[in-house]
LOGUNU-10175 format. One record per atom (N, C-alpha, C, O, CB): x negated, y, z negated. Coordinates in steps of 0.02 Angstrom, whole numbers, plus 50000, padded with zeros to 5 digits. Glycine has a CB too. Example, Ala and Ser with C-alpha at 12.3 -4.5 7.8 and 13.67 -1.06 7.14 Angstrom:
493404971649610/493854977549610/493404983549610/492884983449577/494354977649548/493584988849646/493164994749643/493555000249606/493305005749598/492964997049714/
***
This chain:
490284982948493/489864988648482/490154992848425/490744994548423/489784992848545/489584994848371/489745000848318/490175007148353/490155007848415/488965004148288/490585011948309/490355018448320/489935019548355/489845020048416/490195021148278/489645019948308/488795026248304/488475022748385/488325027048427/487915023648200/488435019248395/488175016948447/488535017548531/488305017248588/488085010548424/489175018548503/489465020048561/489545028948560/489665030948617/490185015548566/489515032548528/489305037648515/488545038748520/488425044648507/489565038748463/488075035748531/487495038448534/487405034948615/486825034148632/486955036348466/487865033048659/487765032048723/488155036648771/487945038348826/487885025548735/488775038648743/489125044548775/488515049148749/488215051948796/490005046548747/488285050548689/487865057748717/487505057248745/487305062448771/487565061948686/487155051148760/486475048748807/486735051248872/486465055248910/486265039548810/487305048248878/487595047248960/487635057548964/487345061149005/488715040948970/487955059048924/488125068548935/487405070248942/487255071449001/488555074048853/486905070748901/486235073948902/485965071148956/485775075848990/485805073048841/485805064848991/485745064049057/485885064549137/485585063549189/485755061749050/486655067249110/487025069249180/486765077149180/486565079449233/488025068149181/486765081149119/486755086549128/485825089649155/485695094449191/487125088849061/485325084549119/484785084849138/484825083249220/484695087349264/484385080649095/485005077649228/485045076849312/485375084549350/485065087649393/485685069249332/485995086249326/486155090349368/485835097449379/485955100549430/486725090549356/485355100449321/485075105449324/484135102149368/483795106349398/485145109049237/483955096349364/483545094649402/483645095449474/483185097849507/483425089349386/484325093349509/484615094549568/484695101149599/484705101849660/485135092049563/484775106749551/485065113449559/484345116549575/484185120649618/485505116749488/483905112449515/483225116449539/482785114649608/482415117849646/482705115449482/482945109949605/482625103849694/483095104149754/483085101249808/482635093249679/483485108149728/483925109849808/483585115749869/483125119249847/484785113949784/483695116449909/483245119549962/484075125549976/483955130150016/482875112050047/484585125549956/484755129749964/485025134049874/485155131549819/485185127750023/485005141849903/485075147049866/485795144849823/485995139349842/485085153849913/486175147549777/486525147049739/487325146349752/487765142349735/486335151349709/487275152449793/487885153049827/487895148549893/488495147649904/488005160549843/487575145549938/487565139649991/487625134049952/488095130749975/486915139150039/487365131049900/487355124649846/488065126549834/488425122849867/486755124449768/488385130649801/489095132649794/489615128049838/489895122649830/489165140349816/489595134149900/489925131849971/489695123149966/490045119049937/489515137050054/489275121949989/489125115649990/489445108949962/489655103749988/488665116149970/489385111349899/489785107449840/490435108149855/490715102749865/489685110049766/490695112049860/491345114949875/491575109049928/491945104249917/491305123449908/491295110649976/491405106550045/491475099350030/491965096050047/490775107250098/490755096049986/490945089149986/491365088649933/491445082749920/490395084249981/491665091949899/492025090449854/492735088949885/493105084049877/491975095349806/492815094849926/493425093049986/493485085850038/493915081550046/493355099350042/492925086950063/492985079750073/492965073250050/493155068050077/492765079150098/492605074749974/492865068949952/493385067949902/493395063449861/492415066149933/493895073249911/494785072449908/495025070049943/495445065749931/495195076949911/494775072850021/495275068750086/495165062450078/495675059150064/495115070250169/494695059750083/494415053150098/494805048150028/494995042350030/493425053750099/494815052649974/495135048949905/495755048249928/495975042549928/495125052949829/496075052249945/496865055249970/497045048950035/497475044450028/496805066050014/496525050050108/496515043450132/496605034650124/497005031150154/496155044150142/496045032550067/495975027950046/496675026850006/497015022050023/495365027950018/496835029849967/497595027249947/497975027949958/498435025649923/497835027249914/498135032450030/498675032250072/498725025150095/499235021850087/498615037250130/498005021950132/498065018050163/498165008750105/498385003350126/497435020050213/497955010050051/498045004549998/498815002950000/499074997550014/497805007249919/499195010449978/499895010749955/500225007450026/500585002550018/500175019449931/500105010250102/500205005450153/500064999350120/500474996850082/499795006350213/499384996250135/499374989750124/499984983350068/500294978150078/498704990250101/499854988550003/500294985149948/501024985549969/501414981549942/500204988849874/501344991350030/502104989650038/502054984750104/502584982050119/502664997150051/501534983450143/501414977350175/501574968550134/501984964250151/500624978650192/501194968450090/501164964250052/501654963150006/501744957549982/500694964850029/502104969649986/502614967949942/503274964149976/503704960849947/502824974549908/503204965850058/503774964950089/503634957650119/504074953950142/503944970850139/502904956150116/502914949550144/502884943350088/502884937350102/502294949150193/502864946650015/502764942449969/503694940349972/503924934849957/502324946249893/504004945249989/504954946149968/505234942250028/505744938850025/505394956249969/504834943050085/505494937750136/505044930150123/505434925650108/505574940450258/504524928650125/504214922850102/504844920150037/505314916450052/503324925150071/504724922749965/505084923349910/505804919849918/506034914749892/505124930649893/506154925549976/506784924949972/507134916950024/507604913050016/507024932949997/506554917850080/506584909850076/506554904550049/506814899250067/506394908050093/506174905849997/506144899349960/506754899549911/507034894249895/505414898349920/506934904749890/507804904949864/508224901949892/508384896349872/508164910849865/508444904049932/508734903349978/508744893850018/509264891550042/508414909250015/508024889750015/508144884650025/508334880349958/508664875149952/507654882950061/507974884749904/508094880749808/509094880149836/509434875149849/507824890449694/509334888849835/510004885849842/510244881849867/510594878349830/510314888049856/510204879649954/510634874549966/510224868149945/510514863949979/510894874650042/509804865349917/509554859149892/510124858349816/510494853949795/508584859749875/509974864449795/510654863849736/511244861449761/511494855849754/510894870849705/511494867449799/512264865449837/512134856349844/512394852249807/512384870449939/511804855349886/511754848049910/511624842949854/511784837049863/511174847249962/511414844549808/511284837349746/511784840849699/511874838249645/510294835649699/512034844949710/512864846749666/513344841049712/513534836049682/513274857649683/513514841949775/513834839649793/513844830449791/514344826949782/513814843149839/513304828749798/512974821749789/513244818249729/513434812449726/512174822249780/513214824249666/513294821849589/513894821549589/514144818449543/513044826049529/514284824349634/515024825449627/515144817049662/515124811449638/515404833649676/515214818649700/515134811349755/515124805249712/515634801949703/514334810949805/514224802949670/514354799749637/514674800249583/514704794549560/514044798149636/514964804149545/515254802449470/515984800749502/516414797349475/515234809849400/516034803849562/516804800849588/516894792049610/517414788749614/516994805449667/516344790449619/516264783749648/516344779549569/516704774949550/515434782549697/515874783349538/515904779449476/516544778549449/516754772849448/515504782149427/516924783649425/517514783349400/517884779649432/518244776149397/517754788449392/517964778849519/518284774449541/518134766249531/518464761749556/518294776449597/517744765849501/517214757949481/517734756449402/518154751949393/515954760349455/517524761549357/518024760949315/518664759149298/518894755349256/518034763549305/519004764649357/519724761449372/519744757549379/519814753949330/520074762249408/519714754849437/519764747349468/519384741449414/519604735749408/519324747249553/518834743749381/518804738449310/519234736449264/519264731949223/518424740349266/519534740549280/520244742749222/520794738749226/521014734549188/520604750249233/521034741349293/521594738249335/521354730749342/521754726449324/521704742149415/520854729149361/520614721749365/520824716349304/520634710549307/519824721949368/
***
């Protein structure tokens, strides 16, 4: 998208919210000061409820962070001793080998 075009949709979008909201102000059944309060009110509640919802996310994500980390750390934890164990193996054989050598030697 141009400029000009994305600029001629933000003012679309401003001149339409603001038409809507004075359409609302005029089609409301209550007086100025109750529309006030009103607003007021759901505005409060819809803080708590914002305030709620990502209380309860930020729960969820330290749920998930902690089950992604002992999952995780198991699988570390088994990578290591498979290491330990084909370390030890490699050791094992290059010792066998060398002893093949010797004894080729000595032979």
């Amino acid at each position: 998208m141009s400029d000009k075009s994305n600029n001629d949709f933000l003012s679309g979008f401003i001149v339409g919210g603001v038409i809507g909201a004075l359409v609302a102000m005029l089609n409301t059944p209550h007086n100025g000061n109750e529309f006030k309060r009103e607003l007021g009110k759901n505005y409060k509640l819809g803080l708590e409820k914002t305030g709620e919802t990502c209380n309860e996310l930020r729960d969820s994500l330290d749920d998930l962070q902690k089950n992604v980390e002992g999952k995780f750390s198991h699988v570390v934890d088994d990578l290591k001793d498979k290491a330990v164990s084909l370390s030890k193996r490699l050791e094992a054989l290059t010792n066998r080998g060398a002893r093949v050598l010797i004894e080729d030697e000595i032979v």
